[in-house]
C-alpha positions in Angstrom: -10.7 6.8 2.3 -8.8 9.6 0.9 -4.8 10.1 1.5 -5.0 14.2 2.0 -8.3 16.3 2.9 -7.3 19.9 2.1 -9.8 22.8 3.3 -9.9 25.8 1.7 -9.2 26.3 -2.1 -7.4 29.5 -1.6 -3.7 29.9 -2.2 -2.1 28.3 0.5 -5.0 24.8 0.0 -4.7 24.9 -4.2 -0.8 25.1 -3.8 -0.5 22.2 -1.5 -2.9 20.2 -3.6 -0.5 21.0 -6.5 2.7 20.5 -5.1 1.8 17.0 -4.0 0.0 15.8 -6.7 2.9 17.0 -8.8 5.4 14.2 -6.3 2.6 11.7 -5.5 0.4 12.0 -8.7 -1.2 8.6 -7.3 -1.9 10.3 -4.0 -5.5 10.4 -3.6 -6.2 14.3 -2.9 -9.6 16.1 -2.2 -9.5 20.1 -2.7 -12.4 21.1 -0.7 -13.9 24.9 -1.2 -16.9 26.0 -0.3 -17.5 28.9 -2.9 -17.7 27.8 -6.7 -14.2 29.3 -7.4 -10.7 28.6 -6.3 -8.8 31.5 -5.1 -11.9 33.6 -4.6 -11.6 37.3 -6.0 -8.3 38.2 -5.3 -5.0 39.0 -6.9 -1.4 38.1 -5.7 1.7 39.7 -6.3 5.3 39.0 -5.3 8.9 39.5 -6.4 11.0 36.8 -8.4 13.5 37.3 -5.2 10.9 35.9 -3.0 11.2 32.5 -3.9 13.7 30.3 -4.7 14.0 27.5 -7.7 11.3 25.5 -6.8 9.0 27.6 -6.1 9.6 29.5 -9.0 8.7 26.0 -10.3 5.7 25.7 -8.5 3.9 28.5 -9.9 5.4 27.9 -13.4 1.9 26.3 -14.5 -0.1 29.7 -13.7 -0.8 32.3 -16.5 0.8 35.7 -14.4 1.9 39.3 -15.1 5.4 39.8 -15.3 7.5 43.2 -15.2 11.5 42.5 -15.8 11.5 46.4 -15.9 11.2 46.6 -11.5 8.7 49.0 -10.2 8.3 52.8 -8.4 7.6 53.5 -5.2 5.8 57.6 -4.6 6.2 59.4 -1.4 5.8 63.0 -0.5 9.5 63.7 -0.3 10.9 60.6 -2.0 10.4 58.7 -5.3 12.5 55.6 -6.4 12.4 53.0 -8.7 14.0 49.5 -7.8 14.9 47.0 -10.3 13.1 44.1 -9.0 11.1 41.8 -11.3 7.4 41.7 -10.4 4.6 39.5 -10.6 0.9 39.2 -10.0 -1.3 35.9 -10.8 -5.2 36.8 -10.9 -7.8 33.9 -8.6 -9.7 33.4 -12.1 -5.7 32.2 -13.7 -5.4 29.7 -10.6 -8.9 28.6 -10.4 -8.0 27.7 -14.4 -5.0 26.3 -13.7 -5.7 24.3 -10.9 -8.3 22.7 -12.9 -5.9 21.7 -15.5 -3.2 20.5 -13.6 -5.1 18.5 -10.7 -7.4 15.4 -11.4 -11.1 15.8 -12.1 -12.1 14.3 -9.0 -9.9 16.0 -6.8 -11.4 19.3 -6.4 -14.7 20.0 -5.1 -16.4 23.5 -4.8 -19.4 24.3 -2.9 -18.6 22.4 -0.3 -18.5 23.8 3.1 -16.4 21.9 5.5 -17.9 22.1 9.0 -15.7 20.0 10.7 -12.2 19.0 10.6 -10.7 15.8 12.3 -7.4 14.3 12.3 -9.1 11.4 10.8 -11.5 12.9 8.3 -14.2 16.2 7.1 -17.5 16.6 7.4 -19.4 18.5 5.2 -22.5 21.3 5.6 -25.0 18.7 4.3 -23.8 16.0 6.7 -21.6 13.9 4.0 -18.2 12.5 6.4 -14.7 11.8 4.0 -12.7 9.9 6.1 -9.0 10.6 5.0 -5.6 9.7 6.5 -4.3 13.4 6.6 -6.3 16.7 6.8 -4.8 19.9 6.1 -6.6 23.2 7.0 -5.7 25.6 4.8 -8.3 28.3 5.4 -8.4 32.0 5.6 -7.5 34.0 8.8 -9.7 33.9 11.3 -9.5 37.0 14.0 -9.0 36.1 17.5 -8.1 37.7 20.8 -5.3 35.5 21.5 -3.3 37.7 18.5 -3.0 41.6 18.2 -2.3 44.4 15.8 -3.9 46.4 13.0 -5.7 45.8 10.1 -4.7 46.4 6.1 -8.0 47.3 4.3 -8.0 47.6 0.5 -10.1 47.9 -2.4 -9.2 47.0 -6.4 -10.7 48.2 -8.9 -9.7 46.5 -12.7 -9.8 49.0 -15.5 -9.7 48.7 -19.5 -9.4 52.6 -20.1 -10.6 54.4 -22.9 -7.0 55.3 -24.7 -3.2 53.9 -23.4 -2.5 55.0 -20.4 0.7 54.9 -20.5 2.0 53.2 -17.3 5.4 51.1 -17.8 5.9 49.3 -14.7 3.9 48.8 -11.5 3.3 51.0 -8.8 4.0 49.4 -5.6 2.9 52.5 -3.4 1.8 55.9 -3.9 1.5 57.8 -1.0 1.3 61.3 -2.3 -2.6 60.9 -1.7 -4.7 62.2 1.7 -3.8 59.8 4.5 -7.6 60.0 6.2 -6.2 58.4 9.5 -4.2 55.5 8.2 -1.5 54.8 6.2 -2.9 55.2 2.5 -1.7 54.5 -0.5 -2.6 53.6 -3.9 -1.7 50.4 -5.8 -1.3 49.9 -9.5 -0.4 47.4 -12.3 -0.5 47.6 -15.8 -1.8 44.7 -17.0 -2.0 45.3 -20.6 -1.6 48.9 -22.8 -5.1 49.7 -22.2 -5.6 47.9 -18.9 -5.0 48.5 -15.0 -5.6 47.2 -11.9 -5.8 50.3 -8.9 -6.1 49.3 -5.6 -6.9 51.8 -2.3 -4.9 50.4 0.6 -4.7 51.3 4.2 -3.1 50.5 7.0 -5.8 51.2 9.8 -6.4 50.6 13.4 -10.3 49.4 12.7 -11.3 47.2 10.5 -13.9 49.2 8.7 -13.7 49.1 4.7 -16.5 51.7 3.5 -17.1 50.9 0.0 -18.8 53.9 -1.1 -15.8 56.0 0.6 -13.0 54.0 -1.2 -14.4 54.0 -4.3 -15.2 57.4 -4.8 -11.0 57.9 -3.8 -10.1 55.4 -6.7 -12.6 57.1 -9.0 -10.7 60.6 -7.9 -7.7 59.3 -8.4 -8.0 58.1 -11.7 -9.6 61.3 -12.6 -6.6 63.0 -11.4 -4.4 60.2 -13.3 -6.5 60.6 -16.7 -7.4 57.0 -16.6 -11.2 57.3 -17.9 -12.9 53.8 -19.2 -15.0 50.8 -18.4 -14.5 49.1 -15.0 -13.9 44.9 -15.8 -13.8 43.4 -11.7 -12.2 44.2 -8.4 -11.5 43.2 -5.0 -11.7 44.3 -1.5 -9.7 42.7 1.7 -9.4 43.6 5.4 -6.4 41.4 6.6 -4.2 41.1 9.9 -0.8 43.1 10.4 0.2 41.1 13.5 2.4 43.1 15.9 2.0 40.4 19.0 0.0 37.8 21.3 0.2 34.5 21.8 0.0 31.7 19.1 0.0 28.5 20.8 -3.5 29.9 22.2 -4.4 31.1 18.4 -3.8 27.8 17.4 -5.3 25.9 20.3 -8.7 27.7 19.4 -8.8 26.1 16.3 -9.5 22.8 16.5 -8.6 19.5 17.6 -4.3 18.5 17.3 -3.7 16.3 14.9 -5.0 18.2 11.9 -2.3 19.8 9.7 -2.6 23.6 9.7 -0.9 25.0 6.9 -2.5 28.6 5.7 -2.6 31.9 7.1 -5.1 30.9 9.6 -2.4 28.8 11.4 0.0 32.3 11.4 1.9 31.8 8.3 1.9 35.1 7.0 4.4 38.3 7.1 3.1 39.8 9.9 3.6 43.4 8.9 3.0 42.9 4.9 0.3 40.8 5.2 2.2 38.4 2.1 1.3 34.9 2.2 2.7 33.6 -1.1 6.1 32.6 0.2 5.2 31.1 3.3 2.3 29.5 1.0 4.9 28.5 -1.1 7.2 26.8 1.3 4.6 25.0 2.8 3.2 23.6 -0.5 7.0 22.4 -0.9 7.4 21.0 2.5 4.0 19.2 2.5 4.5 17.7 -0.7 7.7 15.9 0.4 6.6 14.6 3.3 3.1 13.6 2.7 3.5 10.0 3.2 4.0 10.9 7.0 1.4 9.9 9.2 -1.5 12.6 10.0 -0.6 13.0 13.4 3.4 13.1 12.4 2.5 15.8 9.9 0.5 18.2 12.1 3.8 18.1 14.5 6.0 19.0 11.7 3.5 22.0 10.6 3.5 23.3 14.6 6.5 23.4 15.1 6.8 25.0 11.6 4.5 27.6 12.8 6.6 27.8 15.6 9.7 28.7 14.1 7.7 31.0 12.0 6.7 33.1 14.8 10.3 33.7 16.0 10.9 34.4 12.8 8.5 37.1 12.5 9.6 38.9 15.5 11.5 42.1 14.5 8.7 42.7 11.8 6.2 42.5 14.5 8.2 45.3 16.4 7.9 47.5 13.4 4.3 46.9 13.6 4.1 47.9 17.0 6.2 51.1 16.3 4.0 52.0 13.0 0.2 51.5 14.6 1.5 52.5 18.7 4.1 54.6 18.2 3.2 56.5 15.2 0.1 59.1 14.6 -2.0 57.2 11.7 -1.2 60.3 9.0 2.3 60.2 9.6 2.7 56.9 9.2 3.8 57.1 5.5 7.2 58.6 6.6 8.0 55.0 8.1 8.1 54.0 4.5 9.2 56.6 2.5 12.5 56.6 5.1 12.4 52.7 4.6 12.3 52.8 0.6 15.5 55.1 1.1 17.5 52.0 2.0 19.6 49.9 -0.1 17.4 47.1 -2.7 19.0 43.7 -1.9 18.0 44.8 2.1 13.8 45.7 0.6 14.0 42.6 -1.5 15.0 40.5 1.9 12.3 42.4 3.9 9.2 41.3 1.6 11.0 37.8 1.4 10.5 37.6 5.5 14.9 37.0 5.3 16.2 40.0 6.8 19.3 39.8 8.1 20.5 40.9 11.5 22.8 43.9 9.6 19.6 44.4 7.7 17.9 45.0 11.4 20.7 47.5 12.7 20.2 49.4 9.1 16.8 50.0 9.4 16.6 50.8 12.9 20.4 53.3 12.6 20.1 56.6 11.7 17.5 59.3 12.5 13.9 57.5 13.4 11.0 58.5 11.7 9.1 58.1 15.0 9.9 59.5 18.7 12.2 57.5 20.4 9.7 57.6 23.8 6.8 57.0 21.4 8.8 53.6 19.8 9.7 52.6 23.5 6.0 53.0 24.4 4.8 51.2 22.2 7.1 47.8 22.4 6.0 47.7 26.0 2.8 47.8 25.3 0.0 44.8 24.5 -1.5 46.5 21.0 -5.2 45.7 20.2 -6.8 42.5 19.9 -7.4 41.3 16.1 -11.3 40.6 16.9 -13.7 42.9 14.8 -15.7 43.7 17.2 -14.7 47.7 16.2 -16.5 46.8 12.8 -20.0 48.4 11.8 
């Protein structure tokens, strides 16, 4: 028998395997995944402000991109820059990490859990690992007990031809064509010659037409000057909550007892769709009370989602306000008034701490929506996060 089962070699599954072999490093610990990579194909970003010492710890063993020089929001009316240190950490740096910081034997790829117990995993060939704790750390899964919208993206990694000049990222552009969503474009400069452009949307489907966003990014570079040899890329269609119920989220997936830890147990920010604090935290939290028993732990974690939820609430509204409330290509102004307001106030929103002054700032002034449109829309039930709309 194994002391923690952990499903799903993602962020929130390779973190928590980290932070507790780093405080039980005689902990026996089983990563399961059931690709051949951990992480998958995906990149993470985040601010420094987002985490606090230990988690800045946490991710101290993971090659990342750093810019102390803060970054540039672009909006039709409105461009800042904020002086906010930025990072991003690439799934092929944690899969190489992970490797070298965990124990040989603690991480297994291709292999598809099919079942989770409080007691143990089975796997897709039939193989059972009993364990004394197991920990589903797996992506989202949609469900019609939780509502909203959907962010849908598409990165594209680029070594251009000749410098291209960008000092700092770009968080969001949104001088580009809307096409019924919130658009905007994403960049990093990853090197002199090197850049990471992602197409992202804030949509009320989630539909992610490959041939349509790539031929955007391709125009956009064009526009940009950025000609050269395409290295990788990504694309993502992930939940902005703006309701429902998650007890009944939680119910549907599986039996109590098992320790539900990723975003498929609701911790993420439900309008940013960031997991890497709540990722974090939980690595953090797991790791000091793993000796707990199973069933002690999987309490702990529900009523951590819990607390979460309430949490969440006010950012939820604003979801409700920005999909219900708000025609899909004038969405952007929601934004461009919201990256007029002061830093420290941003930096709390991303973080998932804003305050209640923060709350009264961002809903004072002159609304970027109608005030019966806003009303509308917090009294109504949104759309179910199924994807049953996709083709």
């Amino acid at each position: 028998m194994i002391d923690l089962a952990i499903v799903g070699g993602g962020l929130a599954g390779g973190l928590a395997a980290l932070a507790v072999h780093r405080a039980h490093p005689h902990m026996r610990i089983t990563l399961f995944e059931a690709t051949d990579t951990l992480g998958g194909n995906h990149r993470w970003s985040w601010f420094t402000s987002d985490l606090d010492a230990d988690g800045t710890a946490l991710l101290a063993a993971f090659r990342k991109t750093e810019w102390d020089a803060g970054y540039t929001v672009r909006f039709p009316g409105h461009e800042r820059c904020l002086s906010s240190t930025y990072r991003s950490l690439a799934s092929y740096d944690f899969d190489a990490a992970l490797r070298r910081e965990l124990p040989q034997d603690a991480v297994r790829t291709q292999a598809s859990v099919t079942r989770l117990a409080p007691d143990g995993v089975t796997l897709e060939d039939g193989e059972h690992i009993p364990a004394r704790v197991v920990v589903d750390c797996r992506d989202f899964e949609p469900s019609p007990h939780l509502r909203g919208g959907w962010q849908v993206f598409m990165g594209r990694h680029l070594r251009t031809a000749t410098p291209h000049d960008v000092t700092r990222p770009i968080v969001m552009d949104a001088r580009v064509r809307q096409h019924d969503a919130y658009r905007f474009v994403y960049t990093l400069p990853l090197g002199a010659e090197e850049l990471f452009v992602e197409d992202t949307y804030y949509a009320d489907d989630p539909v992610l037409d490959r041939n349509a966003l790539s031929g955007r990014i391709d125009r956009y570079c064009e526009a940009a000057g950025w000609h050269g040899d395409i290295l990788g890329g990504e694309t993502g269609v992930l939940p902005v909550i703006t309701g429902g119920d998650l007890a009944a989220h939680r119910r549907d997936l599986g039996p109590p007892g098992v320790v539900r830890a990723g975003a498929r147990g609701g911790f993420v920010h439900p309008l940013t769709s960031y997991t890497l604090p709540f990722a974090v935290a939980n690595a953090l939290v797991l790791a000091r009370e793993a000796r707990l028993p199973g069933e002690q732990l999987a309490a702990l974690f529900d009523k951590r989602a819990r607390d979460h939820w309430r949490a969440m609430r006010f950012y939820r509204s604003l979801g409700r306000m920005l999909f219900d409330a708000t025609r899909p290509e004038e969405r952007y102004r929601v934004f461009e008034r919201f990256y007029r307001l002061r830093e420290p106030l941003v930096e709390r929103f991303y973080a998932g701490r804003t305050t209640r002054l923060d709350k009264l700032r961002i809903l004072s002034g002159k609304p970027p929506v109608s005030v019966f449109a806003a009303i509308r829309a917090l009294l109504g039930n949104g759309r179910p996060l199924v994807h049953e709309r996709s083709p």
